[in-house]
ZAMARTOR-996805 format. One line per field, with one value per residue (C-alpha): residue number from 1; residue in one letter; x, y, z. Coordinates in Angstrom, 1 decimal, decimal comma. Example, Ala and Ser with C-alpha at 12.3 -4.5 7.8 and 13.67 -1.06 7.14 Angstrom:
residues 2
seq = c(1	2)
type = c(A	S)
u = c(12,3	13,7)
v = c(-4,5	-1,1)
w = c(7,8	7,1)
end
This chain:
residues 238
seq = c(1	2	3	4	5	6	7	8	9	10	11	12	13	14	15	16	17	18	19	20	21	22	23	24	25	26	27	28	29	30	31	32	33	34	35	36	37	38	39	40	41	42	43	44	45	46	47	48	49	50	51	52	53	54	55	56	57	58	59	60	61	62	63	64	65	66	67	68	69	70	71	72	73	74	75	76	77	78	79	80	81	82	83	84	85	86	87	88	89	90	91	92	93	94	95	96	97	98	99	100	101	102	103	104	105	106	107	108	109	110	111	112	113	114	115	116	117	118	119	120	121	122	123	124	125	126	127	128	129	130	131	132	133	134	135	136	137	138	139	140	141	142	143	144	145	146	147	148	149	150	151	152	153	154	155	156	157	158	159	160	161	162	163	164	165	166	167	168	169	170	171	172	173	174	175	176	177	178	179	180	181	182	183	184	185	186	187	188	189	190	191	192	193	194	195	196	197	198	199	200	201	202	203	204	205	206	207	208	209	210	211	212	213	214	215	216	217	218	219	220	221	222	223	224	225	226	227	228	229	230	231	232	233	234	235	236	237	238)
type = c(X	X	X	X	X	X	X	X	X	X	X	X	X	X	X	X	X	X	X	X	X	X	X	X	X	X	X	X	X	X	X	X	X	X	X	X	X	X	X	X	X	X	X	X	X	X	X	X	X	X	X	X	X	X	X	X	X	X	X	X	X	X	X	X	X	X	X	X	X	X	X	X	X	X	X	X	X	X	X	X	X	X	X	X	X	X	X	X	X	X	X	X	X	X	X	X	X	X	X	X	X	X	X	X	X	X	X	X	X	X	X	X	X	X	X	X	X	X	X	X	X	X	X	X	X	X	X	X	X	X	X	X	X	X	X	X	X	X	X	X	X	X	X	X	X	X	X	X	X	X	X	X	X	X	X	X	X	X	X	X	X	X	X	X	X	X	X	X	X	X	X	X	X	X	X	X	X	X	X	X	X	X	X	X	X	X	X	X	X	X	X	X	X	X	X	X	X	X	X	X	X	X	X	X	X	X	X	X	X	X	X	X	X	X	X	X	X	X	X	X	X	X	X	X	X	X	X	X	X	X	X	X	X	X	X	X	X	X)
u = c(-16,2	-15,0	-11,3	-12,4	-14,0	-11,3	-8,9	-5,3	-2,4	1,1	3,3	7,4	8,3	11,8	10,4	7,0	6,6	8,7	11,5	14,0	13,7	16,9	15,3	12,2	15,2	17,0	13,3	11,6	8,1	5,0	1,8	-0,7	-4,7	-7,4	-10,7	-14,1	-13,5	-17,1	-17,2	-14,1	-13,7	-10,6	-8,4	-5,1	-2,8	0,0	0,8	4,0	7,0	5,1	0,8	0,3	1,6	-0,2	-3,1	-2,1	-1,6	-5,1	-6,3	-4,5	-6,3	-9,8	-10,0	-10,8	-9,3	-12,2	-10,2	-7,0	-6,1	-2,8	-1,0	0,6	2,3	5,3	6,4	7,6	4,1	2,0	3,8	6,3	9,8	11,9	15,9	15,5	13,8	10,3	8,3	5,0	1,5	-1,6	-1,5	-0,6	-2,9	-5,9	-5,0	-5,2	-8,7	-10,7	-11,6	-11,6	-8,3	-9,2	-6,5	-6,7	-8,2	-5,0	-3,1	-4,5	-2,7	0,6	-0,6	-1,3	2,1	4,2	1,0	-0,1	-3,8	-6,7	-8,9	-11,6	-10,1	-9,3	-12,1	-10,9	-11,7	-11,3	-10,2	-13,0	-14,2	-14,8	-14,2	-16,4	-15,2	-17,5	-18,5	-15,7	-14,6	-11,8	-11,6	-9,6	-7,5	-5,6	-2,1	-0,6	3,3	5,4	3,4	0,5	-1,9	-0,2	-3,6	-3,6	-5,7	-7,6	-9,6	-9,8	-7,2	-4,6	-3,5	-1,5	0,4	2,2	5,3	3,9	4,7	7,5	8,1	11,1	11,0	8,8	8,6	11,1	9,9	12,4	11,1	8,4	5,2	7,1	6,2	8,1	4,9	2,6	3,6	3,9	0,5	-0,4	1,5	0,3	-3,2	-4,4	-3,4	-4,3	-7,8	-6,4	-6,0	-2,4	-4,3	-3,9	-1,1	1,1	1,8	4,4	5,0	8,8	10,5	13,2	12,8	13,9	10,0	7,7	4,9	4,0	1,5	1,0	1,8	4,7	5,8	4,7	6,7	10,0	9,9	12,2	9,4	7,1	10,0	10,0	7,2	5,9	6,0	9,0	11,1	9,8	11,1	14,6	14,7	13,2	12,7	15,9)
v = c(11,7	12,3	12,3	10,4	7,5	6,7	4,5	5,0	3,5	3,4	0,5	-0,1	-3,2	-4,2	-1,8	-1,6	-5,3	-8,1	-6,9	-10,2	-9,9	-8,5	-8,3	-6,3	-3,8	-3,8	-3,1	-1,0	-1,5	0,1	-2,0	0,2	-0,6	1,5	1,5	2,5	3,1	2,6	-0,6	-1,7	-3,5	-2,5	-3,2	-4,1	-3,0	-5,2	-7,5	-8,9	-10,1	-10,3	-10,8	-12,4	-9,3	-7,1	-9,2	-9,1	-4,7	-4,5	-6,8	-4,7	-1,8	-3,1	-4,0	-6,7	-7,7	-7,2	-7,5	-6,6	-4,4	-5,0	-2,4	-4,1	-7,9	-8,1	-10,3	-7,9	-6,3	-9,1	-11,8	-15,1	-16,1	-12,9	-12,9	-17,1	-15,9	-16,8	-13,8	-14,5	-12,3	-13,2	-16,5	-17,0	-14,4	-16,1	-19,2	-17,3	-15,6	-15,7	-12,2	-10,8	-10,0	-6,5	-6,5	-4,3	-6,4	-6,0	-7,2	-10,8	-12,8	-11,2	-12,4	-15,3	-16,6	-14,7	-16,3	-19,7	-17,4	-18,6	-16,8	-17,1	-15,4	-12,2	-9,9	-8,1	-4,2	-1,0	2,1	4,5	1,6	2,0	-0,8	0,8	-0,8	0,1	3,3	4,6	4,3	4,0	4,8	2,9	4,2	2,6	3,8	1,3	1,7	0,0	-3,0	-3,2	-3,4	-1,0	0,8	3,5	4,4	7,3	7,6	10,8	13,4	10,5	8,6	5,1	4,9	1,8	2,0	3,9	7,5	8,1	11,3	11,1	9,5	6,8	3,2	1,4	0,3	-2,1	-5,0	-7,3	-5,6	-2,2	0,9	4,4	5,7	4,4	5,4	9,3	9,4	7,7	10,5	13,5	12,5	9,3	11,3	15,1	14,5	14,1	17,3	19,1	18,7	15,3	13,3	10,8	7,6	5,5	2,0	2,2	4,4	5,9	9,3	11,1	12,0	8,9	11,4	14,2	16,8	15,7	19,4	19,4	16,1	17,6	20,6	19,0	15,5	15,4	12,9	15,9	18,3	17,1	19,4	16,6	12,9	13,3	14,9	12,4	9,9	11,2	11,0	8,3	5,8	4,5)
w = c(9,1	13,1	13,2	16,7	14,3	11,9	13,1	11,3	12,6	10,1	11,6	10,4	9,4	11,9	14,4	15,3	14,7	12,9	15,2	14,9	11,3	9,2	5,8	7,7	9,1	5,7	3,6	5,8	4,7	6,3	7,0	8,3	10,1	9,0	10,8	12,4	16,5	16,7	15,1	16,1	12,8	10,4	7,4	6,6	4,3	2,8	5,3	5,6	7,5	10,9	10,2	13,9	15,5	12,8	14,1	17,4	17,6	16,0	18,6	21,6	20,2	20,8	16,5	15,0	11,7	8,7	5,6	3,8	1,1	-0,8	-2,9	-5,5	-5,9	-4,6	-1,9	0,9	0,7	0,5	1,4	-0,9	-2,1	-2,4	-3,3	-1,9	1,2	1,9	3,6	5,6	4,2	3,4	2,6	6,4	7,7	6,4	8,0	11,4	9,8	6,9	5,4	2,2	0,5	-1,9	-5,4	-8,3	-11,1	-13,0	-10,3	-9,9	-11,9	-10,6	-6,6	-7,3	-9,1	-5,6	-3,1	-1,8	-2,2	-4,5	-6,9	-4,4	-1,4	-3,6	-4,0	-7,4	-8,0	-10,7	-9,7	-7,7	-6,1	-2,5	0,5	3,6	6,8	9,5	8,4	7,4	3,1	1,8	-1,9	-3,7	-6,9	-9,9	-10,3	-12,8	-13,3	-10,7	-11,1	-13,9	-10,8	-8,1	-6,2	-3,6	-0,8	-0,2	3,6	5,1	3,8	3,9	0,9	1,6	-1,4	-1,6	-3,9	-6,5	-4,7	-1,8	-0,2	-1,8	-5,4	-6,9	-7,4	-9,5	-13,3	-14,2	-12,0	-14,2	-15,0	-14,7	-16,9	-16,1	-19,2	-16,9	-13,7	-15,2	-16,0	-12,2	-10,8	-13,0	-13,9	-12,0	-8,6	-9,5	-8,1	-4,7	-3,2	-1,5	1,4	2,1	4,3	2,2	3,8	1,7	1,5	2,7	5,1	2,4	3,9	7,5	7,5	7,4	6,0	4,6	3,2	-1,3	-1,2	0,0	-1,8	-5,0	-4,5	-3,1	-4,8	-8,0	-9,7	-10,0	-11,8	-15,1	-17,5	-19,6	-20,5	-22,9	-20,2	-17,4	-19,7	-20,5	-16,8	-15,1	-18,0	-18,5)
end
């Protein structure tokens, strides 16, 4: 695919948009738009906090909002009630446009108990499946741990990761549907296939770097320093 044609753009919650918003500064979630230039359709992924400007950037860019992919359940990535707060997402993006909201089977029942979304507008997928928008695929992989249904995103030597893999450490497994077993084999088997090669794009800005080469991550990041499962939970499983 022509670097030209893919349309990749990695947005900061509290920055780039959502600017008047505290708990966007204080949580510092990325949203990003992927897409065909040709086209001019694209996706995107785990709106929250601001989904008119999300709209509206795509918009400015000459895109035209296709569909979403979420990452995993939780409210400041997909929208809800968080810590008494409600945080705008999906729910409120679909009633500025319909399209297709693309979850990790897995993950279902956990969006709908944090969403005011239906069964119907979620579009429910295994890991390897692949949303195309325009001509452009994005594969889509299961990496169960943070949440049961936490999925990354692999399009064109970059891999949006959502919380399951920072530049610097991993998501948390103590929150509901956590399990530090499970996310050690995402990390070390679930993700092997994608290569050092590709760019990781977190779903938080908890680094000075707001991405890096998988290489690099898996040389440098501490999750990747214990030798087996045993040792990864003496570590992280507490």
């Amino acid at each position: 695919m022509s670097e030209d044609r893919v349309y990749f753009r990695q947005l900061l919650a509290g920055a780039d948009f959502a600017q008047m918003s505290g708990l966007a500064q204080q949580m510092v979630n990325f949203s990003y738009l992927i897409g065909d230039r040709i086209t001019r359709e694209c996706l995107v992924v785990d709106p929250a906090y601001g989904v008119g400007e999300l709209k509206a950037i795509a918009e400015a860019d000459g895109m035209t909002l296709s569909g979403v992919l979420v990452t995993h359940y939780h409210p400041d990535h997909c929208g809800g009630d968080m810590m008494g707060m409600r945080i705008e997402g999906v729910s409120e993006l679909l009633a500025q446009t319909q399209v297709p909201v693309h979850v990790q089977a897995d993950e279902v029942e956990w969006i709908l108990k944090v969403t005011d979304l239906s069964r119907g507008d979620l579009v429910e997928h295994v890991s390897g499946d692949v949303v195309t928008v325009g001509a452009v695929d994005v594969e889509l992989l299961h990496t169960p741990g943070h949440t049961p249904g936490s999925q990354c995103f692999f399009v064109d030597g970059r891999l949006v990761a959502g919380d399951t893999l920072f530049l610097q450490g991993c998501g948390r497994t103590d929150l509901p549907g956590g399990d530090p077993a499970a996310l050690y084999e995402s990390l070390t088997q679930r993700l092997a296939k994608v290569p050092d090669t590709a760019v990781l794009y977190p779903g938080h800005l908890y680094s000075p770097q707001p991405s890096e080469s998988l290489g690099e991550v898996r040389t440098t990041n501490m999750v990747f320093k214990p030798r087996n499962a045993e040792e990864w939970m003496h570590v992280f499983g507490g």
